[in-house]
C-alpha positions as CSV (number, residue, x, y, z in Angstrom):
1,X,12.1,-6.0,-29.7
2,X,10.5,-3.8,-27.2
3,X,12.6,-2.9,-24.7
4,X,10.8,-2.8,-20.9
5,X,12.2,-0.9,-17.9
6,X,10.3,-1.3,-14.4
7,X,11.0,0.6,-11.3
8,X,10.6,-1.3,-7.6
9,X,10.5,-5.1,-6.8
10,X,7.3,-5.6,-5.1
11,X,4.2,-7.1,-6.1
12,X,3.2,-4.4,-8.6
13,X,6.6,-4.4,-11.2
14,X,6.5,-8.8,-10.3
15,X,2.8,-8.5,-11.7
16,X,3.8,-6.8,-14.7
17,X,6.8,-8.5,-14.8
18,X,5.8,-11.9,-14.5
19,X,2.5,-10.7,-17.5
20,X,5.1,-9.8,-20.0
21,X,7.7,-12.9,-19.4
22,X,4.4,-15.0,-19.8
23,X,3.4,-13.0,-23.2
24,X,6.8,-13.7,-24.3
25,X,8.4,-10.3,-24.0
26,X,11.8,-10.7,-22.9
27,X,13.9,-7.2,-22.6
28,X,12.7,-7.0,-19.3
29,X,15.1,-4.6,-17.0
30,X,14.0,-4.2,-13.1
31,X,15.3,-1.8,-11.0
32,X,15.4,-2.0,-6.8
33,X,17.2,1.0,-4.6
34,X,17.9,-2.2,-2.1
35,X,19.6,-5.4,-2.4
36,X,16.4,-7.5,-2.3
37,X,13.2,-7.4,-4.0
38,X,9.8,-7.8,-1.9
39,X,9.1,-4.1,-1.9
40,X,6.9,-3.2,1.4
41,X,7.0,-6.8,3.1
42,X,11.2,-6.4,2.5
43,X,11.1,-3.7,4.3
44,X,8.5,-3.5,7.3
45,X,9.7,-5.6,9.8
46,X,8.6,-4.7,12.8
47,X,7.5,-7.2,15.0
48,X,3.4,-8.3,14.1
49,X,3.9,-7.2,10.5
50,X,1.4,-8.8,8.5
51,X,-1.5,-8.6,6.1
52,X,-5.0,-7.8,6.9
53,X,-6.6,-9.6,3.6
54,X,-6.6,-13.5,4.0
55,X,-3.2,-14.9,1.9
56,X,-5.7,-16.9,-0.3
57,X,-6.5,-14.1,-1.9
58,X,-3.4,-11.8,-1.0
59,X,-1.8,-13.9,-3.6
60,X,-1.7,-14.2,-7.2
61,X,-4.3,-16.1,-8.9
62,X,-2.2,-18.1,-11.2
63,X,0.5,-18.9,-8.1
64,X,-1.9,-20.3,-5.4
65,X,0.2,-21.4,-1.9
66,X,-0.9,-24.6,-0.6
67,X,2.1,-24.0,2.3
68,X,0.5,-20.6,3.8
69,X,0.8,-21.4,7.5
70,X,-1.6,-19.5,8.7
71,X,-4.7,-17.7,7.2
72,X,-3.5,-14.1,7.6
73,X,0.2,-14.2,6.7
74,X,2.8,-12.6,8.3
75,X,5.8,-10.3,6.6
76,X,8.5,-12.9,6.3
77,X,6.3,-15.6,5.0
78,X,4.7,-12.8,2.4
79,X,8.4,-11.5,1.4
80,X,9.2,-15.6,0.8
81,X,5.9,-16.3,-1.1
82,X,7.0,-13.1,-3.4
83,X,10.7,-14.1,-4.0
84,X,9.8,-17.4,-4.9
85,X,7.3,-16.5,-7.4
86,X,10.0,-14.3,-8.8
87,X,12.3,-17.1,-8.5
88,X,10.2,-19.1,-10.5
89,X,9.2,-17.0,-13.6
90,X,12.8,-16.1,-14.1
91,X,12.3,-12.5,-13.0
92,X,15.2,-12.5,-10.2
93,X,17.9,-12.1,-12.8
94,X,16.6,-9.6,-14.4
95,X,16.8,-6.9,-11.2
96,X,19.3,-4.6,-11.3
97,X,19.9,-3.8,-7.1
98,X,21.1,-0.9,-5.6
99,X,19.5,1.1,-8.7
100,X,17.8,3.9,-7.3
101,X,16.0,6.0,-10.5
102,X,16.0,9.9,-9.6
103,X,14.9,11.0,-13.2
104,X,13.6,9.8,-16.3
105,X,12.8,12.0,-19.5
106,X,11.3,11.3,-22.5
107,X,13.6,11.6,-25.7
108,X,10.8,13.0,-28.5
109,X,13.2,12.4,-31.3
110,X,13.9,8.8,-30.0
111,X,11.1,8.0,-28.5
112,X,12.6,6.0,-25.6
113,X,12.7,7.2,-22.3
114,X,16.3,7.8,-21.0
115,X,16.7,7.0,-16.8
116,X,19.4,8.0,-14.3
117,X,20.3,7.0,-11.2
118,X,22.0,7.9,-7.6
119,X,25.3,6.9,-9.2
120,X,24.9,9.0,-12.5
121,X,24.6,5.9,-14.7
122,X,22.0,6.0,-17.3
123,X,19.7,3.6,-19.3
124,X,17.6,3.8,-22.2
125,X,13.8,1.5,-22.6
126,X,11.2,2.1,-24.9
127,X,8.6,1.7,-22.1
128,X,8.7,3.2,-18.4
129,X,6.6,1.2,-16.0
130,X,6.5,3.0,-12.4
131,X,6.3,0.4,-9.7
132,X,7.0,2.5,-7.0
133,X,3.7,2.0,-5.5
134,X,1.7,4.4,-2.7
135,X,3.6,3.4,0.3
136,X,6.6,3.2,0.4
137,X,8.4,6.4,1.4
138,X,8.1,6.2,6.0
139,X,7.2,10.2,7.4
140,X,8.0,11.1,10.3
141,X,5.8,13.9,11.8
142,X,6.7,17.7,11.9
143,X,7.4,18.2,15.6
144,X,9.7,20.6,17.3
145,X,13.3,19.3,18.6
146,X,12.5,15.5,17.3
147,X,16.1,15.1,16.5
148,X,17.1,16.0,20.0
149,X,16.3,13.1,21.5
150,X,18.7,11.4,23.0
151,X,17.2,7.7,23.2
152,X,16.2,5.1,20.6
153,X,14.2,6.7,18.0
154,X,13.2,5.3,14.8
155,X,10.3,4.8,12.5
156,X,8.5,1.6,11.9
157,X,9.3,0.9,8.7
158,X,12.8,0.8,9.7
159,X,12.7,-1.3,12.1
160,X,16.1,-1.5,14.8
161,X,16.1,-4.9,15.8
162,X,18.9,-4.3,18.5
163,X,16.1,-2.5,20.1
164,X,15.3,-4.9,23.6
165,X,11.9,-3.1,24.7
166,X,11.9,-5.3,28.1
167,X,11.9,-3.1,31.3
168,X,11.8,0.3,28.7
169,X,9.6,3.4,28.8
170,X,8.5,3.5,25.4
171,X,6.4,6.2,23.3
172,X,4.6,4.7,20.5
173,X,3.5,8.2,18.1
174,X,0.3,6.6,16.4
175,X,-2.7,4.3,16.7
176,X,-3.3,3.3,12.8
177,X,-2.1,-0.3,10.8
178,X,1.3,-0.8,11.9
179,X,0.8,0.5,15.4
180,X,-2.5,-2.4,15.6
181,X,0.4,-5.2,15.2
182,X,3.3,-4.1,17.1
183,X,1.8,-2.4,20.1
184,X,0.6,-5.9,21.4
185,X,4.6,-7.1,21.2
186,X,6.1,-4.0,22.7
187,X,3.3,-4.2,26.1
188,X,4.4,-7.5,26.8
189,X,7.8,-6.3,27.5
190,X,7.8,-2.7,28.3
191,X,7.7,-1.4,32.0
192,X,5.7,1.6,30.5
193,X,4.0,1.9,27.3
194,X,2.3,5.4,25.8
195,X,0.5,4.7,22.6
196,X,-0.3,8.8,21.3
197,X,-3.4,8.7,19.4
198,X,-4.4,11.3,17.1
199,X,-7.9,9.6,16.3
200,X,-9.4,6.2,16.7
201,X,-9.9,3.9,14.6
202,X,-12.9,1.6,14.1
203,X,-11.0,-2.5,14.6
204,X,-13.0,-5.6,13.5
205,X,-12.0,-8.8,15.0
206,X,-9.6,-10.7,12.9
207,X,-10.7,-14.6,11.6
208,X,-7.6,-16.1,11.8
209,X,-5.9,-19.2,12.9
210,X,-3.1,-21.4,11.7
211,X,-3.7,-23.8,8.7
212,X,-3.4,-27.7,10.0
213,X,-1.5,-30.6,8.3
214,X,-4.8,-31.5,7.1
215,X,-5.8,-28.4,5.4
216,X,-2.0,-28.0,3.9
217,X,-2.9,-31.7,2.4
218,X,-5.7,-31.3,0.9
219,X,-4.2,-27.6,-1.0
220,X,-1.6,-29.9,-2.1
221,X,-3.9,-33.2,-3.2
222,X,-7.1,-31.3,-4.4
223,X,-5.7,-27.7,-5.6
224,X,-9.2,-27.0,-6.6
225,X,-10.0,-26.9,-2.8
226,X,-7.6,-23.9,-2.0
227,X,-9.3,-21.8,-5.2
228,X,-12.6,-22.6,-4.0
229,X,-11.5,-20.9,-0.4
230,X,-9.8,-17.8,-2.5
231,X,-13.5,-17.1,-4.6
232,X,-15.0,-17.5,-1.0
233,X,-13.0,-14.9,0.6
234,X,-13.3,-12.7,-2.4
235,X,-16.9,-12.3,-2.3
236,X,-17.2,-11.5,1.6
237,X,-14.5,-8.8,0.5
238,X,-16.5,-7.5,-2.7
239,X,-19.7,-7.2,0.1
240,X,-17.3,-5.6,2.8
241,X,-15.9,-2.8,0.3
242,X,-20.0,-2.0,-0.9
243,X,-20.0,-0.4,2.8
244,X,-17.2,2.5,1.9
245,X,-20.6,4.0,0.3
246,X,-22.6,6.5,1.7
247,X,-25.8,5.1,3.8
248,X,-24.4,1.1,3.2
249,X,-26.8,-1.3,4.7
250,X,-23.4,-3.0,4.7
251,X,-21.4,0.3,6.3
252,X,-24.1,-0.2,8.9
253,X,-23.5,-4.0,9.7
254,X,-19.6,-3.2,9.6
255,X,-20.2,-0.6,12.2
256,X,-22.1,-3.2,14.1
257,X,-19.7,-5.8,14.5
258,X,-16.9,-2.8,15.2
259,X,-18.0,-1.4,18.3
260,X,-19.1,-4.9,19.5
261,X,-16.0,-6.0,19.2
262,X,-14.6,-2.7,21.3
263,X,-17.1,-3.3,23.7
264,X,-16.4,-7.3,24.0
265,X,-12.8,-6.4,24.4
266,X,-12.7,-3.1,26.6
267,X,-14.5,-2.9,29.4
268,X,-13.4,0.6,31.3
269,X,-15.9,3.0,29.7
270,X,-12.8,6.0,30.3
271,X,-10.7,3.9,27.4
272,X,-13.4,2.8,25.2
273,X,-14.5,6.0,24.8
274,X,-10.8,7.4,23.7
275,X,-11.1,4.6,21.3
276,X,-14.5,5.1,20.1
277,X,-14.8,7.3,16.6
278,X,-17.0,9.7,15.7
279,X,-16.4,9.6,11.9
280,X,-18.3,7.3,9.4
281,X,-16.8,3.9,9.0
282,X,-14.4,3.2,6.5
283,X,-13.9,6.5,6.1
284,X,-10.2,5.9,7.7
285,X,-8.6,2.7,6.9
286,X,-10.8,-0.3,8.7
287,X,-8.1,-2.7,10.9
288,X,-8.2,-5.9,12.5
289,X,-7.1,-7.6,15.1
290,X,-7.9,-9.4,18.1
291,X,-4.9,-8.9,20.3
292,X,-5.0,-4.5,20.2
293,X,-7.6,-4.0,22.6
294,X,-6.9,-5.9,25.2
295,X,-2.6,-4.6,24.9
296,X,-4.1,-1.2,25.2
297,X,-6.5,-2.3,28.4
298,X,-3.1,-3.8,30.2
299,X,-1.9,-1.5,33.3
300,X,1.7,-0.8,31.9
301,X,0.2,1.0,28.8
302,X,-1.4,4.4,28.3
303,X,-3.7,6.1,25.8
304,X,-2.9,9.5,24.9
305,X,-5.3,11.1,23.0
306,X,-3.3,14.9,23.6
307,X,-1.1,15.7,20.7
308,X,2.7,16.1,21.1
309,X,3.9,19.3,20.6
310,X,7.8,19.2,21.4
311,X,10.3,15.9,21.8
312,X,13.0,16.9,24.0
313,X,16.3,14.8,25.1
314,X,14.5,12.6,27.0
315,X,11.0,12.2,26.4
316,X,8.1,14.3,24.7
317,X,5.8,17.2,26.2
318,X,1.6,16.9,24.9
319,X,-0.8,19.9,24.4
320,X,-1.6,20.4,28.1
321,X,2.8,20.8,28.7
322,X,2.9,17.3,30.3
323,X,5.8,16.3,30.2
324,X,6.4,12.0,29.6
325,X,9.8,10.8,30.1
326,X,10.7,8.0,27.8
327,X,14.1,6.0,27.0
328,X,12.7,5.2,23.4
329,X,9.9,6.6,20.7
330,X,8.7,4.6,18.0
331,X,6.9,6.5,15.1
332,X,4.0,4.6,13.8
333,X,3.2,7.4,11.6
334,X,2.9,5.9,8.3
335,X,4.4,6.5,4.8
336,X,4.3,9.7,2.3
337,X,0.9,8.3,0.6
338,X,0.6,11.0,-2.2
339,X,4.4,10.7,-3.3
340,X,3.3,8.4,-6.4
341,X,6.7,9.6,-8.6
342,X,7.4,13.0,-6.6
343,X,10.5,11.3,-5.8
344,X,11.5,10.8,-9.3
345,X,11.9,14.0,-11.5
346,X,9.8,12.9,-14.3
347,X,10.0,14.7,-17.9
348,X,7.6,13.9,-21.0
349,X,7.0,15.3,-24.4
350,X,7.2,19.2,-24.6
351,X,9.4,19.5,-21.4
352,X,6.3,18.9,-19.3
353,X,7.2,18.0,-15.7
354,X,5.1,15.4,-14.2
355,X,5.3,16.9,-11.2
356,X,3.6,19.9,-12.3
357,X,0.7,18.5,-13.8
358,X,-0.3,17.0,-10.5
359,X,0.3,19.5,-8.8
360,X,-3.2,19.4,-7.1
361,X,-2.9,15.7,-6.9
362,X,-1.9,12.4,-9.0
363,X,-4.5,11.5,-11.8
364,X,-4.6,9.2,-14.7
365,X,-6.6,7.0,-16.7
366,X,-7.5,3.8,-15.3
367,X,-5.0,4.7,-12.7
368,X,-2.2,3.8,-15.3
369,X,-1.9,6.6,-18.0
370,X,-0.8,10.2,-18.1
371,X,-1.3,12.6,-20.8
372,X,1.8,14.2,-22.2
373,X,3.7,11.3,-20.8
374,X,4.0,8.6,-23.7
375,X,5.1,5.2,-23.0
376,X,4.6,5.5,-19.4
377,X,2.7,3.3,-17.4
378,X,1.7,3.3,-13.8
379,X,1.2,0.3,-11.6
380,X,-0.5,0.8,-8.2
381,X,-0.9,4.6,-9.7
382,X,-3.6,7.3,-8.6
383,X,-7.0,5.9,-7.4
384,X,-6.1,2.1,-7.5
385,X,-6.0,1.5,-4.0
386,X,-8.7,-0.3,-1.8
387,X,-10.8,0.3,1.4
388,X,-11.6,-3.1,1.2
389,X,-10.5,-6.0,-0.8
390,X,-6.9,-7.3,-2.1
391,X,-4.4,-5.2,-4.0
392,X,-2.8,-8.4,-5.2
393,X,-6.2,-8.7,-7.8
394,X,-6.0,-4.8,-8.9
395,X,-2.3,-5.4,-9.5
396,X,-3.0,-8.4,-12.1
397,X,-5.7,-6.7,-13.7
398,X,-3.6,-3.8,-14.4
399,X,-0.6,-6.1,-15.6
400,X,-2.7,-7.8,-18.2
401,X,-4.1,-4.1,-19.3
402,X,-0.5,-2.9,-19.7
403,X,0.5,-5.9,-21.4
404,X,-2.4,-5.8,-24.5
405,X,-1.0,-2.2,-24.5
406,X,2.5,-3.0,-25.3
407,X,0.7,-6.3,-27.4
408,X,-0.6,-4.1,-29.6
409,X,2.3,-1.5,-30.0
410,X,3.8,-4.1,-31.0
411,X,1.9,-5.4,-33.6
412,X,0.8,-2.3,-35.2
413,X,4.6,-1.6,-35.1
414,X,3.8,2.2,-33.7
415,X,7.1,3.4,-31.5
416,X,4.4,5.2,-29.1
417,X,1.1,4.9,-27.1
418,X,-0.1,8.0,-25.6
419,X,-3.5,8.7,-23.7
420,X,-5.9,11.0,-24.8
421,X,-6.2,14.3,-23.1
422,X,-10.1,13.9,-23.2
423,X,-10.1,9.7,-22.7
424,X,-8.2,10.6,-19.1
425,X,-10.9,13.9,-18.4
426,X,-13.7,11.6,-18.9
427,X,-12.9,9.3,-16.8
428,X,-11.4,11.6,-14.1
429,X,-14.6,13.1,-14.4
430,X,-16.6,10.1,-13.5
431,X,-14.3,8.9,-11.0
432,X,-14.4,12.1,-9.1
433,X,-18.0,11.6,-9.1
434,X,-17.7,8.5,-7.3
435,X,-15.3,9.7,-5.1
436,X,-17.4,12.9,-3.5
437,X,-20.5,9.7,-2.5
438,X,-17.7,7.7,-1.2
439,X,-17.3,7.7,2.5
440,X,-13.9,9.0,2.3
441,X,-15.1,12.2,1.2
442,X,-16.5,12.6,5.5
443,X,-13.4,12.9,6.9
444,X,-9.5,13.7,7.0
445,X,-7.5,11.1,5.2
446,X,-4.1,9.9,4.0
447,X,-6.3,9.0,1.1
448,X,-6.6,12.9,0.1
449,X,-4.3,15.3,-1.0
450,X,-3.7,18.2,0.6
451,X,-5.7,20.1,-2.1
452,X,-8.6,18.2,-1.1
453,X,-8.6,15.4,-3.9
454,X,-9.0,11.4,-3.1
455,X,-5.9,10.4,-4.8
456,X,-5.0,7.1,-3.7
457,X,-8.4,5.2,-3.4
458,X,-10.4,3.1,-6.5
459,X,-14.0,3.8,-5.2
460,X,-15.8,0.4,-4.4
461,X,-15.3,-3.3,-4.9
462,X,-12.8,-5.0,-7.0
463,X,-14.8,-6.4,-10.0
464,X,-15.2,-3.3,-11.7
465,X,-12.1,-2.2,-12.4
466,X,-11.2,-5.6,-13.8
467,X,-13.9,-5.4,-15.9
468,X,-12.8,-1.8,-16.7
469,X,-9.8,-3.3,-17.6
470,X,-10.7,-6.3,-19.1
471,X,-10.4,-5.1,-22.7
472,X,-7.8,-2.3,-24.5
473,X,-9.9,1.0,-26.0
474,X,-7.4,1.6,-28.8
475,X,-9.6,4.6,-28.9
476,X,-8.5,6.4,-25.5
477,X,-4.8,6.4,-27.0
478,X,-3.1,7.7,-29.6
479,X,-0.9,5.4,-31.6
480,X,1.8,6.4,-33.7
């Protein structure tokens, strides 16, 4: 029996997880730092966290929701939906918490991958399946004397919810994702509010509103109704993610509806033009919401488009040496997007460090496979994220790809599967290709490396990489 080792607890290791249980694989070892699974819906919650893909579709296809609440879920009804699923395919017992890997090396003679953790124990697996996804390591930004503050400081993604922001002077450092959904709650509170922008970003309205009795009904009575919705919302999101191309008829409506939207909703031309950008759309991440504009228009709050250059005891200092006095900053900077398994000290056949070969950024076939690395597989891995569309399909695709992997090791009882040197050139090669006519290639990006390669994006719409995927090419591996 094939013993299976997964790293994380989010929705990429329970899609693989949930894949293998189903195919009947059952030495299935998970492994969370924390002491709950959920990944980065256990984790972010500040107040507003939520999705910006509809939960019909944010969802997995074969575990539809007929109680979402609302169209656009929020974090703690997300981190519910994914312990229950969990819960129900018997994958809860089979997490081992408070198991954080720091190394894994491949054993030639053995062919099994040995893995340590924090605590110095050690386990053995004949497959390594990294579910460690793209975000989930917060970064704080490199500025002088930030640990001399002397007020509440902390990042997003770790949330203090002792915090009371009523009556404070608060400095929000950033304008992207998570700063769109928790600005509006801190400038309801606040006496002051300074939101530091680096760049704008373009913000489409957001179609959401609560489900009623009556829709929750007929989910439940008529489930056929709810997948109907899901295939709707997936083909406006395949249309959407056709404008990350260069000169999109699409890109071009997108832009359309963005700076109406800013327009609608900010009326002082001063502020509309610090929020206006001047770099193709979709070339950043797109946002929604309806509520961000009109926080940022309120007297109590601020735009500051200067950098910060020093954080003192109390307060921070911008490019011009302005000086802004604040009793708490909140750093809405985002996550360490090209970590992939940095964290992790990764050794495969011949001594050859992971970390090394992507040394000028993370690559790998399909997203999944790595050269030099055998039975290693990577969920959520290099070029597998989306401008435009929901992850929660990607992840599935790659769970079922994975799964006829370790199907057919299996049954050809081979102890390894290895990708081809050439297979993963190929279709690096191509991909890249993709990548340079891709919008993202316009503009500076947590999507790039700093070497200048597009790591973390899949370029375009969802259906082909499950098409991609669809079917195993023995002949990309070798078997032995």
């Amino acid at each position: 029996m094939t013993s299976i080792g997964i790293i994380g607890s989010g929705f990429g290791s329970i899609a693989v997880a949930v894949e293998l249980a189903r195919s009947g694989h059952t030495d299935l070892r998970l492994w969370e730092r924390a002491d709950d699974i959920g990944g980065v819906w256990r984790d972010n919650t500040y107040p507003g966290a939520g999705c910006d893909v509809p939960s019909p579709l944010y969802s997995f296809s074969y575990e539809p929701n007929p109680r979402w609440t609302r169209r656009y879920a929020l974090q703690q009804e997300i981190h519910d939906y994914i312990r229950t699923v969990a819960d129900k395919h018997g994958i809860t017992p089979r997490v081992r918490f408070g198991a954080e890997v720091v190394a894994a090396s491949w054993n030639e003679s053995a062919a099994t991958w040995d893995v340590t953790f924090t605590d110095g124990t050690t386990e053995t697996v004949d497959i390594l399946i990294s579910a460690v996804g793209q975000l989930s390591r917060p970064v704080l930004p490199t500025i002088d004397g930030i640990e001399s503050f002397s007020g509440t400081s902390f990042h997003s993604a770790q949330w203090d919810h002792s915090f009371d922001a009523t009556g404070k002077r608060i400095a929000v450092v950033g304008a992207g994702a998570s700063a769109v959904q928790l600005v509006p709650h801190l400038a309801r509170d606040a006496a002051e509010l300074l939101v530091f922008q680096r760049s704008p970003n373009f913000l489409m309205p957001k179609p959401d509103k609560p489900y009623t009795s009556v829709h929750k009904a007929l989910f439940k009575i008529a489930p056929l109704s709810q997948r109907i919705e899901r295939g709707g919302i997936w083909a406006l999101m395949e249309q959407f993610a056709r404008g990350l191309d260069d000169e999109s008829r699409v890109g071009r409506i997108n832009k359309s509806i963005a700076l109406k939207h800013l327009r609608k909703q900010v009326t002082d031309p001063t502020l509309r033009a610090k929020l206006t950008p001047d770099y193709p759309i979709g070339c950043k991440r797109v946002l929604f919401s309806n509520e961000f504009y009109p926080a940022l228009a309120q007297d109590n709050v601020e735009v500051i488009t200067r950098a910060i250059t020093r954080v003192t005891p109390t307060g921070v200092i911008d490019a011009d040496g302005v000086e802004h006095e604040v009793d708490a900053i909140i750093y809405a900077t985002g996550f360490d997007s090209q970590d992939f398994l940095e964290s992790i000290d990764i050794t495969g056949s011949g001594g050859q460090k992971l970390a090394t070969q992507w040394t000028d950024g993370a690559h790998a076939y399909l997203g999944m496979y790595v050269p030099h690395f055998p039975n290693l597989f990577v969920t959520y891995g290099p070029n597998t994220n989306l401008g435009g569309g929901s992850i929660i399909f990607m992840l599935e695709a790659q769970a079922r790809h994975m799964r006829q992997a370790i199907d057919r090791l299996e049954a050809g009882s081979f102890r390894t599967v290895e990708v081809t040197e050439e297979a993963e050139e190929a279709y690096d090669k191509e991909l890249l290709d993709k990548l340079n006519h891709s919008v993202w290639a316009h503009c500076d990006n947590w999507y790039r490396h700093r070497s200048g390669r597009i790591t973390s994006n899949w370029p375009g719409a969802t259906l082909p990489f499950a098409q991609a995927t669809k079917v195993l090419e023995p002949s990309a591996f070798r078997w032995s």
